[in-house]
NUGUVO-77207 format. One record per residue (C-alpha): residue in one letter; x, z, y. Coordinates in steps of 0.25 Angstrom, whole numbers, plus 5000, padded with zeros to 4 digits. Each point is the difference from the previous one (the first is absolute). Example, Ala and Ser with C-alpha at 12.3 -4.5 7.8 and 13.67 -1.06 7.14 Angstrom:
REM residues 2
A504950314982/S500649985014/
This chain:
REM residues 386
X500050005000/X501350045009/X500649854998/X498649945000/X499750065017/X501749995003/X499849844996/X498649995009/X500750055013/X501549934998/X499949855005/X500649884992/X501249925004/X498949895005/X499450115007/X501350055008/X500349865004/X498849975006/X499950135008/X501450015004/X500049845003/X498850025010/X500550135006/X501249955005/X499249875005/X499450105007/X501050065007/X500649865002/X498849955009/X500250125009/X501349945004/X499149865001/X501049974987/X499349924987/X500849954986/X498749924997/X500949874998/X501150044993/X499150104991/X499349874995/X501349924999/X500850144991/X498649994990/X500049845001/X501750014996/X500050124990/X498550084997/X500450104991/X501350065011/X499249975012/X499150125002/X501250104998/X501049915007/X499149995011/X499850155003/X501650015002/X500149895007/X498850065012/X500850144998/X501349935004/X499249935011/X499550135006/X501050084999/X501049915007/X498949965011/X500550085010/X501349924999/X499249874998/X499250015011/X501050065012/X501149904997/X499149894996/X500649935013/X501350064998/X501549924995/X501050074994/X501550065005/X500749904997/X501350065006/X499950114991/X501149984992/X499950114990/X498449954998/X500449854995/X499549994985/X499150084992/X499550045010/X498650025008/X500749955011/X498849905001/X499149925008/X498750085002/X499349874995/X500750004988/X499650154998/X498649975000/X500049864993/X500550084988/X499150104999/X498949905004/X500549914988/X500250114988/X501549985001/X500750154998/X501250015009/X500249935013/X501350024999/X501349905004/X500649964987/X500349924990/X498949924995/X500949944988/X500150074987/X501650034999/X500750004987/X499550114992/X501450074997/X500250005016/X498850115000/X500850104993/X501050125008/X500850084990/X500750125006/X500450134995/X499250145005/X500550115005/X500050054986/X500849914996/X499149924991/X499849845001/X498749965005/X499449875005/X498949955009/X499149895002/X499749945014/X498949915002/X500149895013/X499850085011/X501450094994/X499150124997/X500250084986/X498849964990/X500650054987/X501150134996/X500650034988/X500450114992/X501550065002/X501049944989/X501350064998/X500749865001/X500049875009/X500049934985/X498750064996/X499349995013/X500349844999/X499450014987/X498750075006/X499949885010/X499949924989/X499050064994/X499250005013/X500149845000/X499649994987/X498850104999/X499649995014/X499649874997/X498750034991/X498850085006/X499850094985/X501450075005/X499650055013/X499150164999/X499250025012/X500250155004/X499350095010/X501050125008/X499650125003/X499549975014/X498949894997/X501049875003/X500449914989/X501449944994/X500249934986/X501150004989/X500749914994/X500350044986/X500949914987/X499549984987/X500550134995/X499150075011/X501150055009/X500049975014/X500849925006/X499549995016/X498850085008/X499549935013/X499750065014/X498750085001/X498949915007/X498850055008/X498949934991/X499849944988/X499849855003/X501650025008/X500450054987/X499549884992/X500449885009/X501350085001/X500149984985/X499449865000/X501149965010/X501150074992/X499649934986/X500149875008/X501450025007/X500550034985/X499549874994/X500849935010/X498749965010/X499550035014/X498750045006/X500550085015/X498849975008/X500350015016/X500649905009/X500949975013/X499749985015/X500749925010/X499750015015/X500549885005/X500350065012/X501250084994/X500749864998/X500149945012/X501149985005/X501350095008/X500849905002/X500449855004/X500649984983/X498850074992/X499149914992/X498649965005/X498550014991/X499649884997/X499049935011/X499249864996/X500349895010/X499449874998/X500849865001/X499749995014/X500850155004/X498550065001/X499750134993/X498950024990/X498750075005/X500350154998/X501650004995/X500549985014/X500550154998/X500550034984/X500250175006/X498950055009/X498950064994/X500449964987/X500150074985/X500449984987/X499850044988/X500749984986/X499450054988/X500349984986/X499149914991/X500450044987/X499350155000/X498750024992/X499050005010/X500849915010/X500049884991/X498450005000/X499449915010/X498850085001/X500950115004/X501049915009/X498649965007/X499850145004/X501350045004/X500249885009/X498550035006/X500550145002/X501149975006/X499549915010/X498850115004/X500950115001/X501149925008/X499650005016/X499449875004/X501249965009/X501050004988/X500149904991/X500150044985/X501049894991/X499950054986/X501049974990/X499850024984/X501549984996/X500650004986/X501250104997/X501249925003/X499449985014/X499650145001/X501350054996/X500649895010/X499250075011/X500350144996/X501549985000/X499849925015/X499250105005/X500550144996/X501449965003/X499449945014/X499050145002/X501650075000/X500649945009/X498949975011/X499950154998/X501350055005/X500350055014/X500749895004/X499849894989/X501249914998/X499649875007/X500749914990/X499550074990/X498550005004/X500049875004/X500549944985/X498950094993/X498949985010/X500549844995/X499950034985/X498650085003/X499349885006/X500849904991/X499450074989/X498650035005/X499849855002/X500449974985/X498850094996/X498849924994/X498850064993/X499950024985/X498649984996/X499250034985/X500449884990/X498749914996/X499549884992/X499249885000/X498849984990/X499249894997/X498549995000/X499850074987/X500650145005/X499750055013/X501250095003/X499250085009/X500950124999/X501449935002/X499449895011/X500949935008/X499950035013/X500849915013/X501250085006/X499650144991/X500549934986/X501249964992/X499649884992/X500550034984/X500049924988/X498849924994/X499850054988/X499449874991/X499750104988/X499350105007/X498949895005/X499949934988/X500849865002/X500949954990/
């Protein structure tokens, strides 16, 4: 009869959901805020994650509004030197495009997975014992080992990490003592080998070990992206390198080119991340994008592959460095303001590979559509012809 009355008054999962999800809306449209769009889009993408991913993803929104909205207008330092990369030193519009879009740090950092074995630090405590680390791409500690007495063994349990960190059955979600969440990673013989970071909510914990289990297998899924103020590059001297500017045959410049820096943004996001490389997704953020940006400023949006984004990062952080000293070199600044733009003007976007389809299969899901499509190979046994 207890369980019978304990099961009447405690909700279901379906139940929280649906009460957290609408309490947050409520509070949301005090600030005159909605996630009607992008609630649709995170159910249209993924139905079974949506409701608990959503309920994060307002949380972070509100909980960072007061920085959202009071440096919504806001740039960054960018003579801050200690404040370069990995870093929040960031636009205040690229504070709020994040949250506003799901995207979990708004951080400047790499947006490229580095090579796995470049993640791991191995030091020696104070007691002596060999230990390591595993940073993620903002530099910041995710996993900790256990102490080992020698340098040796502490290689072997890096090993063990690739290689069970690579499988989902080896990581053993744990609560601490103080409500937050953390996992293990455990080998075959049930020791463990690694314990992450303790996270705030569950869904953190999860994508943090959805994130790891894909840097192990060698892929990359950071979601965030870059932006450029065009006004930063203009130029400080007679030598530097100009933006490009469209001029016709007759010297006469383009309609609304006439000026590549003033009022003028750009932003460099990676194509290959889960969500980024769905159109319906790529439709929402550009249209986010444009709405959140002031009217004045024009918005250029670049989905670039990883040999472009690593071009960029390299150009930009090493530019970010110098532009940011006292009294920059002018030689020096003026060669990697050249190598910024050069590379910026390589950028093209990357877009979901499609197919053609004859008459006898529609294609519907995977239709090609003008300047959102890479055309991919016709398939003839797929449709049917010999």
């Amino acid at each position: 009869h207890f369980v019978k009355n304990l099961d009447r008054i405690t909700e279901d999962l379906d139940t929280f959901h649906d009460r957290r999800n609408r309490f947050l809306d409520h509070v949301m449209s005090r600030f005159a805020e909605q996630f009607s769009d992008y609630a649709l889009l995170m159910y249209h993408i993924n139905k079974k994650k949506a409701p608990t991913e959503l309920i994060d993803d307002k949380i972070a929104f509100l909980s960072d509004y007061p920085i959202i909205s009071s440096e919504r207008g806001k740039a960054f330092n960018y003579k801050n030197e200690a404040e370069i990369w990995n870093t929040n030193n960031v636009a205040g519009l690229k504070k709020r495009l994040s949250r506003l879009l799901g995207i979990d740090s708004y951080s400047r950092k790499h947006l490229y997975c580095q090579p796995v074995d470049d993640c791991f630090e191995v030091f020696k405590d104070i007691a002596g014992q060999w230990r390591f680390h595993l940073k993620n791409n903002e530099g910041k500690v995710v996993l900790k080992s256990e102490g080992y007495t020698t340098k040796q063994m502490c290689k072997k349990g890096i090993n063990s990490v690739k290689l069970h960190g690579q499988e989902l059955k080896f990581y053993f979600p744990k609560t601490s003592v103080d409500g937050r969440f953390f996992f293990n990673i455990k080998s075959n013989n049930g020791e463990i080998v690694a314990t992450s970071i303790l996270y705030n909510s569950k869904t953190l914990r999860d994508r943090a070990i959805q994130q790891l289990i894909s840097i192990f297998k060698g892929e990359c899924n950071v979601e965030g992206f870059h932006l450029v103020e065009h006004l930063l590059l203009r130029p400080q001297t007679e030598n530097d390198k100009l933006m490009e500017v469209c001029v016709d045959v007759d010297c006469d410049s383009c309609p609304g080119n006439i000026d590549p820096y003033s009022f003028r943004i750009t932003l460099i996001v990676p194509y290959w991340p889960a969500r980024f490389d769905n159109m319906a997704f790529r439709r929402f953020f550009e249209k986010t994008v444009r709405l959140e940006t002031p009217a004045h400023i024009h918005a250029k949006i670049c989905w670039a592959d990883e040999k472009d984004i690593i071009a960029f990062e390299d150009a930009y952080k090493t530019w970010l460095e110098e532009n940011a000293k006292h009294i920059p070199n002018p030689t020096a600044l003026s060669l990697k303001l050249k190598k910024l733009i050069a590379v910026m003007n390589e950028i093209r976007s990357v877009y979901p590979v499609t197919t053609l389809h004859d008459c006898l299969d529609g294609g519907e899901e995977n239709a090609v559509v003008l300047n959102n499509s890479i055309l991919g190979t016709f398939n003839p046994e797929k449709n049917g012809n010999d």
